[in-house]
N, C-alpha and C positions, 0 to 999 in steps of 0.2 A: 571263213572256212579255211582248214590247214590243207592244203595242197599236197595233191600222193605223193611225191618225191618228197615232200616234208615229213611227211608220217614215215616211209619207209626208212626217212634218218631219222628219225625219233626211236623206230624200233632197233635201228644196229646200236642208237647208242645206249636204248634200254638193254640191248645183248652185253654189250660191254659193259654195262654194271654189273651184270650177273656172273659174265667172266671175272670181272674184278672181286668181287667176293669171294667166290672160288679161288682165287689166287692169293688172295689175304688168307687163306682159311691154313697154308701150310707156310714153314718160313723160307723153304727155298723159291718159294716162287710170288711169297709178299709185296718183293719190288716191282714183278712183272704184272701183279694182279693194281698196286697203286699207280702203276704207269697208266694203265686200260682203262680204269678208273678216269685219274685227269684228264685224259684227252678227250673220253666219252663226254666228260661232264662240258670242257671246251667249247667241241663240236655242239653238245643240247643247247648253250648258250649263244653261239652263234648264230644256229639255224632261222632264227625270226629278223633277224636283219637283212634274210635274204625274201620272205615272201610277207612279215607285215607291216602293214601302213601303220610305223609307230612316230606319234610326238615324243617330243624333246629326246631327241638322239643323241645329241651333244652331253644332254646331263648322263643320258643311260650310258656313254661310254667313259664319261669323267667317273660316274663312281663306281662302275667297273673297274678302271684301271686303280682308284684309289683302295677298293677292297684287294683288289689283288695287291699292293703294294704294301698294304698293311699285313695282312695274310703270308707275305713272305719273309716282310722281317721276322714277324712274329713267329714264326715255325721254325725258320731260321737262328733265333739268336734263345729261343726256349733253350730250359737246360731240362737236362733228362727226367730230372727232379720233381719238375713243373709240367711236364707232360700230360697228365692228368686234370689240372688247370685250364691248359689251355683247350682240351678238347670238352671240357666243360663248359669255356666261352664260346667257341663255334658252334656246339650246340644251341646254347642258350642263343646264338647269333638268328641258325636258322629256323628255330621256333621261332622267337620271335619276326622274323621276315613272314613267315606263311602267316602268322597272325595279321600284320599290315597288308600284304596283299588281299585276306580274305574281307580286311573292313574295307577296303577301296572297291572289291568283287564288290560288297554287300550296296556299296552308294548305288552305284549303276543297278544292282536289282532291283531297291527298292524307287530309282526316279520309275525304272518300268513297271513297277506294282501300281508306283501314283497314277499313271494314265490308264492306267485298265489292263496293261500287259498279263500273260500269261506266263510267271515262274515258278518253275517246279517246285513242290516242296521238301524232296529228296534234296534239289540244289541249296535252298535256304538252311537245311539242316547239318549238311557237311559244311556252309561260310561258318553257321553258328560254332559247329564241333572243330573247324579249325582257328577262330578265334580263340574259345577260352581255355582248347590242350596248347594253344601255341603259345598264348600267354605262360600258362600253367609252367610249359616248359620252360619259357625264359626267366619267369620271376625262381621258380627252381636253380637253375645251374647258376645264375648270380648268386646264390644261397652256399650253391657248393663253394663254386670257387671260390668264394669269403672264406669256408669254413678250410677248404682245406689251404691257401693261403692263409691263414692263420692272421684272417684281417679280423675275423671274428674268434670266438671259442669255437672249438671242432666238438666240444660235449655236445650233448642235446639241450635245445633251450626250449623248454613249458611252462607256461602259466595257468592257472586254475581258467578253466573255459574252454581252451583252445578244441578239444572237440567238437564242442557245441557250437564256437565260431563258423571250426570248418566244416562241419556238416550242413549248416545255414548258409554258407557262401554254396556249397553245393545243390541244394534244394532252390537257390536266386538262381545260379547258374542253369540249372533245365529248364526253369521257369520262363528266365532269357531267351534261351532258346527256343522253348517252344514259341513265347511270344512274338520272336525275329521273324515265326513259319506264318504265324496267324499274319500280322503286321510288319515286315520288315520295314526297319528305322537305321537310320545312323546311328541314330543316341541308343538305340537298343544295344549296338554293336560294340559303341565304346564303352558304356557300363559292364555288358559281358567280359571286352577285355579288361579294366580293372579288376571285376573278380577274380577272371580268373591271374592275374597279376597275384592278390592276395591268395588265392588256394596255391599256387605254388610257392610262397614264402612258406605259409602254413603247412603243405607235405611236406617239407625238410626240415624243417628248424625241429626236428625233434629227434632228428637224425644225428647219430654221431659216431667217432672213434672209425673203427675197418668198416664201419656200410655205408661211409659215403661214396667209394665209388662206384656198389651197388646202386644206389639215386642215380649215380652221372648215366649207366648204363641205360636203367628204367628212363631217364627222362630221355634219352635219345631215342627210345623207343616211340615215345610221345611226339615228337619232334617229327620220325619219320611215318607216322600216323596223320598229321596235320599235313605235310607235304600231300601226303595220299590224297587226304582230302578236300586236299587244295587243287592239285590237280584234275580233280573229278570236277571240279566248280568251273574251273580256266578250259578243261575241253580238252587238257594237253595230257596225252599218254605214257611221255616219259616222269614227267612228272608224280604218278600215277603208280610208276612199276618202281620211281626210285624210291618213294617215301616208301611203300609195298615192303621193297627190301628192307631198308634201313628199321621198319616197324617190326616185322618178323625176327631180323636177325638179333637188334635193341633185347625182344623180351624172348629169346631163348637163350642171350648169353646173363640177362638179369634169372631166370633162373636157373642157370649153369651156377653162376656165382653163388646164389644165394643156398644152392645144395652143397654148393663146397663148404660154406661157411655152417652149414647144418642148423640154417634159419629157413623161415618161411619170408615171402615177401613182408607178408600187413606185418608179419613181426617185427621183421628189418625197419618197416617205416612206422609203427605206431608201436613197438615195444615200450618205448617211453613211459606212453600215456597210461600204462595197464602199470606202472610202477617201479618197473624197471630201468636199464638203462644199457646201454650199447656202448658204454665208457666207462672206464674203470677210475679206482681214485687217481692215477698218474704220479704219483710219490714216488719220489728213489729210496728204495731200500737200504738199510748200515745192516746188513745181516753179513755176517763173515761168509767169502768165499775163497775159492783156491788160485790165485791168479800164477801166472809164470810171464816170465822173457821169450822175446824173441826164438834164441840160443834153446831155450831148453824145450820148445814147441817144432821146434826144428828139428830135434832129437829123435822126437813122438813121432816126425813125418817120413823120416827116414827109413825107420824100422819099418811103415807102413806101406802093407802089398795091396790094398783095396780102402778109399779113402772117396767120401762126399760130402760135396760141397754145399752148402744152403745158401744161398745169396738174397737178400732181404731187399728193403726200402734203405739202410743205413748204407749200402753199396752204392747206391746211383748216388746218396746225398754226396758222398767222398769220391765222386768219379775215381772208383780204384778197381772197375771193372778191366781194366789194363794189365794192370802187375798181377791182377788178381788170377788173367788167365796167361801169365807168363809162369807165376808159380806153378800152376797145373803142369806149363808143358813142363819144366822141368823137373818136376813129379813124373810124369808120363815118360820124359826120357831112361828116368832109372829104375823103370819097371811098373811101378806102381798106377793101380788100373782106376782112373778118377774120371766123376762123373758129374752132372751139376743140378739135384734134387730141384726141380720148381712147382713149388704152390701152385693151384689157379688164384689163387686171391695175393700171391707175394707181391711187395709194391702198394702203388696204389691204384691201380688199373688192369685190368688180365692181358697178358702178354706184356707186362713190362719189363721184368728181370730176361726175359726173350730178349727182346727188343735191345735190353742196355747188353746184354753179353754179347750179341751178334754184330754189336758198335764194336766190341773186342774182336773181331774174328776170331770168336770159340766155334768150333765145330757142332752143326746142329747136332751130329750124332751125339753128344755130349750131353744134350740140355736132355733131360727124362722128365717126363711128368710124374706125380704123385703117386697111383694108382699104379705105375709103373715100375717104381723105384721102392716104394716102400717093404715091399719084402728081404730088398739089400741090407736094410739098415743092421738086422743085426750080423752081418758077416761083414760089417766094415770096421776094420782097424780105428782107423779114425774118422768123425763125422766136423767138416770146421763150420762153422756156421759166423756167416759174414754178414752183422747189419740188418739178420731177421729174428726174430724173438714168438710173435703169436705163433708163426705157423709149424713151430714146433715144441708150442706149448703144452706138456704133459694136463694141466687144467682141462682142455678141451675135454679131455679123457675121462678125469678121475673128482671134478669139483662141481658139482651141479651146483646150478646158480650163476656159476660165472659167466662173464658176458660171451665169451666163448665158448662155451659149454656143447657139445654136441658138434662140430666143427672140424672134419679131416684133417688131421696133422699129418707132418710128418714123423714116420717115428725113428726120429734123430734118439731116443731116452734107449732105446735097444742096440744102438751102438756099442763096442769096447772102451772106447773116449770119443769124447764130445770135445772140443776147443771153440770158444766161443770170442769173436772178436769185436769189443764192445765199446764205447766212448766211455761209460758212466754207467750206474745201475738203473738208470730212470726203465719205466717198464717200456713195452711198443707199443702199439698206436688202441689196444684197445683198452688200456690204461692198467693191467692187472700183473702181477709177479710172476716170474715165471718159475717154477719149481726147479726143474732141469738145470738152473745156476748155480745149487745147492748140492747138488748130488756130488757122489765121491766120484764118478768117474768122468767130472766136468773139468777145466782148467779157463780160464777168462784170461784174455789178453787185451789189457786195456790200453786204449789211445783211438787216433782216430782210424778208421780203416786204412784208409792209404799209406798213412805213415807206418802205421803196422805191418802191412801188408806188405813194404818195401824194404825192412827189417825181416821181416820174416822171409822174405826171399835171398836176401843177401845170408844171411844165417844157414840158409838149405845150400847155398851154394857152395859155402864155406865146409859143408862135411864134408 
């Protein structure tokens, strides 16, 4: 039994998760709401060293201190870029944990099933439901983070069947479980998690191009489902309230995204198999467009009284979020009223282009969401767009069929000029051409961002 001073800290530090959501939820108070977060989390982990009778303490503190050591480098030496990666692995981390705690729950329920004991079947049915979503998740986000580290293709990968596979790993999978409720087994527990190992290969691998960090979301959602459910099996109530959150919050920003993107979830995840694709061909274009210098984009910026900014995925790649909002101020010194347009889906994670400008100390008041900002676009002088391409792709608009079709832009194409600062013509992540680089009132400025970007400030300084 947990002891009432234990539960009553289980429940501050279940308060303090809730405050910590509440505090990630805006950005000036994201650091305070991550602070409230770790310590709560600290403190939950703690609390059973002080009232239970546990074996191997030694090991339990060794690979405590080893996750935590690995967990710091690794946060610590990520680059902006990879951000998305890695919260894909600690995902994929603690699904898979809730999976191995519920098969070691499961031994101990079923020796008490063999003597005659009495186990709930509500109990056997959340080990089972957190076995094969915890698996699910972890064979998942190893799926991601291959695709979007680029260890595998980021396209969608199908073969003739894959349906039928996964619909039959699913129909084993209840099966499993119901049978864990009838007869719980070990062997019933590890078969369940290999399925579900394979149904989560199977949900992503068909996934591709801008929805995979839609996946990373969803499966966190999964993750903190299994936690719940874990918790209900262990008896422990933080446990309980923290998967709770993490589950709720998972699938309301999976379909925040996926409305931005102007998809449906099963589209997002099974488009593919209906014939389609969620990746375009990825070919660089030789179609003639209007490029300029430094010098003569600096011209453009001058003259301009109202100017915004697009900042993409190509920004974090060229860490030139720096000069990028030193040009601003020096834009904002002589007069001119700049602003910083962000997508929810810009990047590859929501709240990333946040995240990287607020590494700049840009002022929140700066950063505007979509829905915010989109009626500026045609009263702005000039629109630069840094590094991003989909999310103000005119196709969303005007090309049905494409993989973006249907999809909130920004509408950067209503601007007076557009200046676009680009490596190459290859398209963006959801593989298709962007019209907007054709038009007469576009100007491209090729090279890498930063290097541009530092050119192009030296240039503005120089009027």
């Amino acid at each position: 039994m947990i002891p009432v001073w234990a539960q009553v800290a289980y429940l501050l530090c279940a308060v303090g998760f809730i405050l910590a959501l509440k505090g990630l939820s805006g950005p000036r108070t994201a650091r305070t709401g991550n602070a409230v977060g770790a310590v709560a989390a600290v403190v939950g982990c703690a609390i059973p060293f002080f009232y239970a009778d546990l074996d191997h303490v030694v090991l339990i503190l060794v690979a405590i201190v080893v996750g935590s050591l690995v967990g710091f480098a690794g946060a610590r030496r990520v680059q902006m870029t990879q951000m998305p990666q890695m919260v894909a692995l600690f995902n994929g981390v603690g699904g898979g944990a809730a999976a191995i705690v519920a098969l070691l729950e499961l031994r101990e329920l079923a020796e008490v099933d063999s003597v005659g004991g009495d186990v709930p079947w509500f109990t056997l049915l959340a080990t089972g439901f957190t076995i094969v979503v915890g698996a699910i998740s972890f064979a998942g986000s190893v799926i991601t983070f291959l695709k979007l580290q680029e260890v595998m293709t980021s396209r969608p990968v199908i073969f003739p069947g894959l349906p039928v596979v996964f619909g039959l790993g699913l129909v084993v999978a209840v099966v499993l479980v119901v049978l864990n409720i009838v007869s719980p087994a070990m062997v019933v527990g590890i078969v369940l998690a290999l399925v579900g190992l394979l149904l989560g290969v199977l949900l992503v691998l068909p996934v591709g191009g801008a929805d995979v960090p839609i996946v990373i979301s969803l499966l966190n959602a999964f993750t903190g489902l299994t936690v719940a459910a874990g918790g209900y099996v262990l008896g422990n109530t933080l446990l309980l309230v923290a998967g709770t959150l993490v589950g709720a919050s998972g699938t309301f920003l999976t379909r925040l995204m996926a409305n931005a993107m102007g998809r449906s979830v099963s589209n997002i995840l099974f488009g593919a198999l209906k014939g389609g694709s969620t990746l375009g061909a990825g070919e660089a274009s030789d179609r003639p467009v209007r490029s300029a210098g430094p010098e003569d984009i600096a011209i453009l910026l001058a003259y301009a009284e109202r100017v915004i900014v697009v900042p993409g995925y190509g920004l974090a790649v060229a860490q030139a979020q720096h000069t990028l909002r030193e040009l601003v101020d020096v834009l904002t010194e002589r007069g001119a009223k700049v602003d910083y347009a962000i997508h929810p889906v810009a990047g590859r994670m929501p709240g990333h282009m946040n995240v990287l400008l607020a590494e700049a100390q840009v002022p929140y008041e700066q950063l505007i969401e979509m829905d915010d900002i989109n009626g500026d676009f045609k009263n702005a002088d000039v629109v630069v767009v840094v590094g991003a391409n989909d999310v103000v792709n005119p196709a969303a608009k005007t090309t049905p069929g494409a993989p973006i079709y249907g999809m909130p832009i920004l509408n950067a194409d209503e601007a007076k000029q557009v200046v676009f600062l680009k490596r190459s013509m290859r398209p963006g992540f959801a593989g298709i051409e962007n019209e907007l680089l054709y038009e007469p009132a576009t100007t491209l400025l090729f090279g890498d961002a930063k290097d541009s970007l530092s050119k192009l400030l030296s240039a503005v300084k120089a009027q």
